[in-house]
N, C-alpha and C positions, 0 to 999 in steps of 0.2 A: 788185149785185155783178157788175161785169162779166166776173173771173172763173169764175166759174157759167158765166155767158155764151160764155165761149171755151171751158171744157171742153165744153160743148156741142156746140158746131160742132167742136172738134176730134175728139170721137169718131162724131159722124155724116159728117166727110170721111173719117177713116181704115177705119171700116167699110164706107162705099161703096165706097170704091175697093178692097177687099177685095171684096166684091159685085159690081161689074164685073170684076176680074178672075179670078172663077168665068166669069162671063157670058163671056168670051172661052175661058175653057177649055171650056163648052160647046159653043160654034159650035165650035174649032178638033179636038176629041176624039170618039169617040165615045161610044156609049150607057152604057158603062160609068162614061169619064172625067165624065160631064154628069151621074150619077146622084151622084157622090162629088162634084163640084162643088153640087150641090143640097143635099147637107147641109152643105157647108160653111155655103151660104149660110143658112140654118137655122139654123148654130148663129152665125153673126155676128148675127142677128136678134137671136137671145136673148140673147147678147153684150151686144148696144146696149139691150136692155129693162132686161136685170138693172143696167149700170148706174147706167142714168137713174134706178130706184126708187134704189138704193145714194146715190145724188148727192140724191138729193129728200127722205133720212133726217132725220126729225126727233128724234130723241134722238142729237146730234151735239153732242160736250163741246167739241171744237175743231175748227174748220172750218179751218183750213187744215192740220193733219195729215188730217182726213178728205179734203179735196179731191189732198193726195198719195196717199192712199190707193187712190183712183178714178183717177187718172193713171197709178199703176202696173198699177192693175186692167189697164186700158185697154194699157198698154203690152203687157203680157205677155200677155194672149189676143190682140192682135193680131199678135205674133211667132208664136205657136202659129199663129196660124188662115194666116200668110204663108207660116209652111213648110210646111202641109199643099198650100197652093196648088203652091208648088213642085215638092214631089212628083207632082204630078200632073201637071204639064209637062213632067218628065223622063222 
């Protein structure tokens, strides 16, 4: 299913790049900004854990509602976890 396969790589490129740009607010912030940056990055971890289990469920009646399901997951905590970044920048 190469579907599988893109949601994949799509949610491991958009939480990296969430990931790097804490990393950038770390180097450019101080002790405070890197320590709220460091949870972000924490909670994007868990973000991409929970997921990948979510995505790998096997009691799944339709798979491609389930796989919209995971793409919205996906969408909206990484809008959340975008504006927290923002906030920290500002």
């Amino acid at each position: 299913m190469a579907s599988i396969r893109k949601l994949k790589k799509d949610m491991n490129t958009v939480l990296s790049d969430i990931i790097e740009d804490c990393y950038v607010c770390q180097l450019n912030g101080d002790d405070k900004v890197s320590a709220k940056a460091e949870k972000i990055i924490d909670e994007a971890i868990e973000t991409f854990d929970e997921l990948i289990a979510k995505l790998h469920g096997k009691n799944v009646d339709n798979v491609k509602v389930h796989m919209r399901e995971v793409r919205a997951a996906l969408d909206k905590k990484s809008e959340e976890l975008s504006l927290k970044i923002s906030k920290l920048t500002s």
